[in-house]
C-alpha positions as MATLAB code, in Angstrom:
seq = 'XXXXXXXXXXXXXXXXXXXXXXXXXXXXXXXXXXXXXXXXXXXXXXXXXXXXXXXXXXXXXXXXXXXXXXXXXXXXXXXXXXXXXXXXXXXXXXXXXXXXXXXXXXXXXXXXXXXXXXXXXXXXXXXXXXXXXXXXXXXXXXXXXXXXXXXXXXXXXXXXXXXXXXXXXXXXXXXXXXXXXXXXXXXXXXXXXXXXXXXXXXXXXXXXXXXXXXXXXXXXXXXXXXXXXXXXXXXXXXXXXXXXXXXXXXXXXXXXXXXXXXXXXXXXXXXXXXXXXXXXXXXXXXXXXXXXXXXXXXXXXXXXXXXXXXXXXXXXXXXXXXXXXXXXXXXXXXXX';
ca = [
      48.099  -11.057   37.632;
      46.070  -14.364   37.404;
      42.720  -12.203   38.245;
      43.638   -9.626   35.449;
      43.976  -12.263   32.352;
      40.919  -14.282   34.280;
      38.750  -10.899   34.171;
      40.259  -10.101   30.739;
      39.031  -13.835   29.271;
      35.989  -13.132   30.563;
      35.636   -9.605   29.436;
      36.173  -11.169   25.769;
      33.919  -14.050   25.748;
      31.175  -11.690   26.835;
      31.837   -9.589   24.331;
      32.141  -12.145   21.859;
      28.704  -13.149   22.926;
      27.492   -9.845   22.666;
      28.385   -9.485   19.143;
      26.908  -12.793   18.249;
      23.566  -12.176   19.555;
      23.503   -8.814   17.990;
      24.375  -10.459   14.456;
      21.507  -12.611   15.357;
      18.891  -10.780   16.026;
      19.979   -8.173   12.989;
      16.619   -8.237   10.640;
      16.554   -8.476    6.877;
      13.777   -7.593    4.688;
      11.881  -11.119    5.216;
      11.712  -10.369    8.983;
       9.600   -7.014    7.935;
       7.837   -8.917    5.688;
       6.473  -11.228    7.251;
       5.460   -8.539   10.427;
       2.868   -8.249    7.447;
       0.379  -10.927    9.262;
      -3.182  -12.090    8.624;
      -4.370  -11.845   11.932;
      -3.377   -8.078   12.001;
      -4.921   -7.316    9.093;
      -8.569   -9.521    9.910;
      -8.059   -7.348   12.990;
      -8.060   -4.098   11.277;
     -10.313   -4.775    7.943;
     -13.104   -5.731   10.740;
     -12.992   -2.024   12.044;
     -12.478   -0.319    8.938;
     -15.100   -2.055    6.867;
     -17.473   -2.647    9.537;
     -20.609   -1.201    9.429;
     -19.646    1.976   11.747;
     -18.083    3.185    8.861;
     -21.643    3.784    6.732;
     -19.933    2.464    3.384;
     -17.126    4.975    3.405;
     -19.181    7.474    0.873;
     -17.162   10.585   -0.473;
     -17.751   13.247    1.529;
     -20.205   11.533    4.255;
     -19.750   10.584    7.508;
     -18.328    7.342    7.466;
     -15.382    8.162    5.341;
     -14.324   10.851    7.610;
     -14.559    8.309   10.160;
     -11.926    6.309    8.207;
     -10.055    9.339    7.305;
      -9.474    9.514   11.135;
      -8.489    5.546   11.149;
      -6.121    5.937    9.259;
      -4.532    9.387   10.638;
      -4.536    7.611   13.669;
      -2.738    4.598   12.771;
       0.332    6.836   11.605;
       0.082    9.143   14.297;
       0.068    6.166   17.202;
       2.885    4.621   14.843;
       5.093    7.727   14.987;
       5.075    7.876   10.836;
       5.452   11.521    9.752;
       2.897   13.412    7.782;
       4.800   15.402    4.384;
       2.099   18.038    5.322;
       3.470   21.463    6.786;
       0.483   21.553    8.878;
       1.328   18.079   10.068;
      -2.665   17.016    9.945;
      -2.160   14.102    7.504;
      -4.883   15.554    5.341;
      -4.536   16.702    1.447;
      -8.181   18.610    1.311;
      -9.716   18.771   -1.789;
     -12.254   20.988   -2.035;
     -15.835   20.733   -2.815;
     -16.044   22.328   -6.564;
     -13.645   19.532   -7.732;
     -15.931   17.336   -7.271;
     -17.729   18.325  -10.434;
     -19.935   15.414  -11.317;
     -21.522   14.855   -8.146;
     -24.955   16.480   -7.444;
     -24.492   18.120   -3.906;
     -20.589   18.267   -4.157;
     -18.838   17.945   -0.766;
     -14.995   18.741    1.047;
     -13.075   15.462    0.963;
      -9.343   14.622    1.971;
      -6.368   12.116    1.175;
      -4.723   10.809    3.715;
      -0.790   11.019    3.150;
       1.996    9.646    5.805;
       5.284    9.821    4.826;
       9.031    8.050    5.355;
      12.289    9.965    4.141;
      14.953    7.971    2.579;
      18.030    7.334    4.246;
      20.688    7.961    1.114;
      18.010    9.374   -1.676;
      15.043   11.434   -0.170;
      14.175   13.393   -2.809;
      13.587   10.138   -4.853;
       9.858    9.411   -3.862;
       8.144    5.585   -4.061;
       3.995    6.282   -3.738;
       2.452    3.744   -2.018;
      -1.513    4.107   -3.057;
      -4.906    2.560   -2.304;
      -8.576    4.011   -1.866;
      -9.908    4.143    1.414;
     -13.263    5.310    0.000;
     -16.180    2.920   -1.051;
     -20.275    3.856   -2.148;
     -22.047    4.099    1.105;
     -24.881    3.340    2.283;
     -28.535    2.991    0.903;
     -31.675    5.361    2.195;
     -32.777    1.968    3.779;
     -29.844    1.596    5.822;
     -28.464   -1.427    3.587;
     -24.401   -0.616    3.666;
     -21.607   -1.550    0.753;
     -19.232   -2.149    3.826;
     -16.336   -2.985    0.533;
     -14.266   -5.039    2.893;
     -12.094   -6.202   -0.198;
     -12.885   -2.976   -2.513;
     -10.795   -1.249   -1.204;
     -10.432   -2.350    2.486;
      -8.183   -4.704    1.774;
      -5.567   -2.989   -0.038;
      -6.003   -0.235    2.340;
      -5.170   -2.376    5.769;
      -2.301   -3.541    3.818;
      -0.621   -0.321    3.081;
      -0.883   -0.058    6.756;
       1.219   -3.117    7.694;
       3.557   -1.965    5.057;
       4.081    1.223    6.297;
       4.437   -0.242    9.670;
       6.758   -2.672    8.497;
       8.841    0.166    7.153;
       8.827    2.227   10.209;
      10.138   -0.683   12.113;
      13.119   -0.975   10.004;
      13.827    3.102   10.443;
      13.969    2.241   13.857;
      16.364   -1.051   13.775;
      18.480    1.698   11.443;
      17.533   -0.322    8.546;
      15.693    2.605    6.732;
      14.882    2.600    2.965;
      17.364    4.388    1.192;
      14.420    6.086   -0.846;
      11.535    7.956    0.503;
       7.975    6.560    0.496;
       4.397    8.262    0.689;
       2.159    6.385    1.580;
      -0.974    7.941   -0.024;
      -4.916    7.108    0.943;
      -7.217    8.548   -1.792;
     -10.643    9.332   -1.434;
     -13.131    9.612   -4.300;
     -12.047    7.131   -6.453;
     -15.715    5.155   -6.511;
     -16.962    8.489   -7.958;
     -14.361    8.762  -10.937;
     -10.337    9.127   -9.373;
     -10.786   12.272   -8.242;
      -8.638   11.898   -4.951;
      -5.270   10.457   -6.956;
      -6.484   12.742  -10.228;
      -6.007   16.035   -7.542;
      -2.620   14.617   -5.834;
      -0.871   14.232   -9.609;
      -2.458   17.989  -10.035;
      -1.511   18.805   -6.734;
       1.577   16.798   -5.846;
       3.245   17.467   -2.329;
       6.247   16.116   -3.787;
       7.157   17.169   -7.592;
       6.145   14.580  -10.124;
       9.417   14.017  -11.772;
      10.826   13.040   -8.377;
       8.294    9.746   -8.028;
       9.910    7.221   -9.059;
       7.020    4.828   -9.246;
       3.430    3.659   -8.040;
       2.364    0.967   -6.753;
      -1.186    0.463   -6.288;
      -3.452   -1.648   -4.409;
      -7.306   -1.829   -4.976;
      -8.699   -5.313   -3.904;
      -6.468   -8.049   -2.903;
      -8.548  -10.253   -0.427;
     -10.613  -12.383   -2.053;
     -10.374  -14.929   -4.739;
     -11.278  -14.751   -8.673;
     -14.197  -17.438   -9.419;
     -11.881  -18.694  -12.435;
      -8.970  -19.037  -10.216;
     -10.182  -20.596   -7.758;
      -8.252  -24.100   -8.671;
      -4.989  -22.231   -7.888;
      -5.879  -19.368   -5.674;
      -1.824  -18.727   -5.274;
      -1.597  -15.636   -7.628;
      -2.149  -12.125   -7.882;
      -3.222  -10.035  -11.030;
      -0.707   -7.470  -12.352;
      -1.639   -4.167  -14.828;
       0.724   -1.997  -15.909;
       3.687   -3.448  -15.011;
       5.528   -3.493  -18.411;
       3.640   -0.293  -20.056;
       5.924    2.288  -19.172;
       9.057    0.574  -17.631;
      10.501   -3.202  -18.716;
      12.951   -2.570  -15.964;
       9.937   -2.110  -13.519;
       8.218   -5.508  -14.853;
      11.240   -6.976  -14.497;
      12.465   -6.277  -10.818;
       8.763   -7.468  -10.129;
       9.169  -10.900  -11.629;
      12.382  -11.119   -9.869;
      11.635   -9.993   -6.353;
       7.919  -12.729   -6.152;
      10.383  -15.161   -7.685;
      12.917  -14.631   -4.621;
      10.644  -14.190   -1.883;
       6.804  -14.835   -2.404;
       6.418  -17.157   -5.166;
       2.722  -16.272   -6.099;
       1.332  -17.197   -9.851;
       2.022  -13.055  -11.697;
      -1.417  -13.436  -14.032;
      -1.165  -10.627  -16.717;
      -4.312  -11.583  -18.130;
      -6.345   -7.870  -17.664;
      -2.755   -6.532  -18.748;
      -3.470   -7.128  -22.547;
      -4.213   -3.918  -24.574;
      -7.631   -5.568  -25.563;
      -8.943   -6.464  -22.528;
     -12.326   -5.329  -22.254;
     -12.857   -4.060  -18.577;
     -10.109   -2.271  -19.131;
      -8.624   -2.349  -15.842;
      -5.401   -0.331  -16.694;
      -7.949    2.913  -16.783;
     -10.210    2.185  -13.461;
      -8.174    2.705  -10.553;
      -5.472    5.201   -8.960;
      -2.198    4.398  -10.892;
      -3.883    5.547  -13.918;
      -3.700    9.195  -12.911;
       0.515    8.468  -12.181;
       0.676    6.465  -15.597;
      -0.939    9.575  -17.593;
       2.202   11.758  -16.048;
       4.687    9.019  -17.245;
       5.258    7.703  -13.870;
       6.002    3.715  -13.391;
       3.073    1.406  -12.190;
       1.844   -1.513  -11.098;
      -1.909   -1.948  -10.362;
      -2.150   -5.264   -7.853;
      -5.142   -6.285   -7.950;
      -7.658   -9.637   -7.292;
     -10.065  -10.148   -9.864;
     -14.319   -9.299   -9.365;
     -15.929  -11.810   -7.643;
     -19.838  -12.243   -6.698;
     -19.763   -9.651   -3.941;
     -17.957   -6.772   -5.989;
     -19.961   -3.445   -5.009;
     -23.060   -5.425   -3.253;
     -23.213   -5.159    0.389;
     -22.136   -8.762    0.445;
     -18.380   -7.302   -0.079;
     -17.740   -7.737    3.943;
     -14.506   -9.067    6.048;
     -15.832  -12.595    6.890;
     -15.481  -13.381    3.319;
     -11.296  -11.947    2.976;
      -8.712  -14.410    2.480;
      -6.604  -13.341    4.829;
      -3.837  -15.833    4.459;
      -3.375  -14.670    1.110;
      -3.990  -11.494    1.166;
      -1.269  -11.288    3.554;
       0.962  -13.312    1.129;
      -0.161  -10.201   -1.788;
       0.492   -7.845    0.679;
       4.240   -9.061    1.382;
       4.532   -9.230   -2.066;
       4.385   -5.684   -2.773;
       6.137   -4.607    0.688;
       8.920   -6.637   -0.870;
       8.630   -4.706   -4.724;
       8.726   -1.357   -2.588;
      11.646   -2.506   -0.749;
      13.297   -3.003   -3.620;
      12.748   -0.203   -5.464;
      13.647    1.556   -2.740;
      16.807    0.006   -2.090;
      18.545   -0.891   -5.191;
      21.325    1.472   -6.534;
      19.634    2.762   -9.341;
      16.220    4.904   -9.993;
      13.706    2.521  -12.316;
      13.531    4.734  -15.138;
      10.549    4.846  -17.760;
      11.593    3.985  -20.764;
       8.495    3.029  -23.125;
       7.490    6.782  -23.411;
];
């Protein structure tokens, strides 16, 4: 009898153990945040905007080199692709390239996570893979932060996502995360997913977009903590709002609006991807870094990334999808 309660005591202390080590080792949505890391991402933006790629020109060779990349990366990640065919590629065919001279085939790269609770509620995750080549003379626009930068990063997001589908801590909300080519040469790659969307348009909940977040603005470079915002409060104060409050909780970065004013005059609100979402009423927010001396010059190249910050950026906006995708309600456009 002595033996049984002895075995029993210990039966329950191991137990108890068990279920202590188990509550600590349960992640939250910091832990997948901060998988986001620097030394990932230096790691990756080498590859992607080194010069193997040839400049990552519509339609060439070296942006079917990074189409690959990046189908790769999801497929060695065991991310799904929202394509029947299962080839990660939206093709967009030649004649829609209509301004271009000699006009060639060119493909998005989608990869896709389905919501726990609310799949048919979609969060687009965008950023443009392509950049404008290479010269006749060999000289290469490697674009290391335009739009390497924000590409790598929806990589560690999505991979930061996946990881908490496997710990069972899934976003309630689906997410496509959505690669487009072309948009050096006018949007055409987000301009033919809003025309030809793979999930219906009035089921994406919002955009959030990231074209250049590695480097720092010359005027900012006395505070070098802060990320420019567009869009945010244009079709959705509830959107702008959950932003402010998730940096304020968990990144702290300066929110600059300053290219978000109506008279700006490089009108950055109509030059990159989420414009093509915002024309269909869909909720944005256009991260984004400033120009700098190396912006489309073949000086744009990864030796010159911040990649301590860009990783901070980068968490930033894992953190607004997270919440988007996790709170109870949809964010809802109301400035229509």
């Amino acid at each position: 009898m002595k033996y049984f309660f002895l075995s029993l005591l210990t039966l329950l202390v191991v137990s108890c153990n068990t279920a202590q080590t188990t509550i600590a080792k349960k992640k939250t949505r910091v832990d997948y945040a901060n998988s986001i890391t620097a030394e990932e991402l230096k790691t990756m933006l080498y590859t992607f905007a080194g010069d193997e790629m040839q400049g990552r020109m519509t339609g060439e060779k070296g942006q079917k080199m990074a189409a690959e990349y990046l189908r790769n990366f999801y497929q060695d990640h065991g991310i799904a692709s929202p394509i029947e065919e299962n080839n990660y590629y939206q093709t967009i065919p030649a004649e829609y390239f209509n301004r271009m001279q000699d006009p060639k085939p060119s493909e998005n790269v989608v990869a896709f996570i389905e919501g726990s609770e609310k799949p048919d509620e979609i969060i687009v995750l965008s950023a443009h893979y392509d950049h404008v080549g290479m010269r006749e003379d060999g000289t290469i626009f490697n674009g290391a932060d335009d739009d390497g930068s924000g590409t790598m990063a929806m990589l560690e997001m999505a991979e930061a996502f996946q990881q908490a589908v496997k710990d069972g801590n899934g976003p309630k909300r689906s997410i496509l995360f959505l690669h487009v080519t072309a948009e050096e040469i006018g949007l055409f790659g987000s301009r033919y997913y809003t025309e030809n969307p793979i999930f219906p348009l009035e089921n994406t909940v919002a955009n959030l977009n990231t074209d250049m977040i590695g480097r720092i603005d010359p005027d900012k470079k006395d505070n070098p903590n802060y990320i420019y915002l567009i869009g945010s409060d244009k079709l959705s104060q509830e959107l702008h709002d959950v932003s402010e409050e998730v940096n304020k909780e968990y990144t702290n970065l300066e929110l600059d609006y300053t290219y978000n004013d109506e008279n700006d005059p490089n009108r950055f609100y109509y030059r990159s991807d989420h414009y093509n979402f915002a024309k269909n009423n869909i909720p944005i927010i256009f991260y984004f870094n400033g120009t700098h001396e190396d912006y489309h010059k073949p000086t744009d190249t990864p030796d010159k990334i911040e990649y301590d910050l860009m990783t901070k950026r980068a968490q930033l906006i894992f953190q607004t999808a997270w919440e988007i995708a996790n709170r109870e309600g949809r964010i809802t456009a109301d400035k229509l």
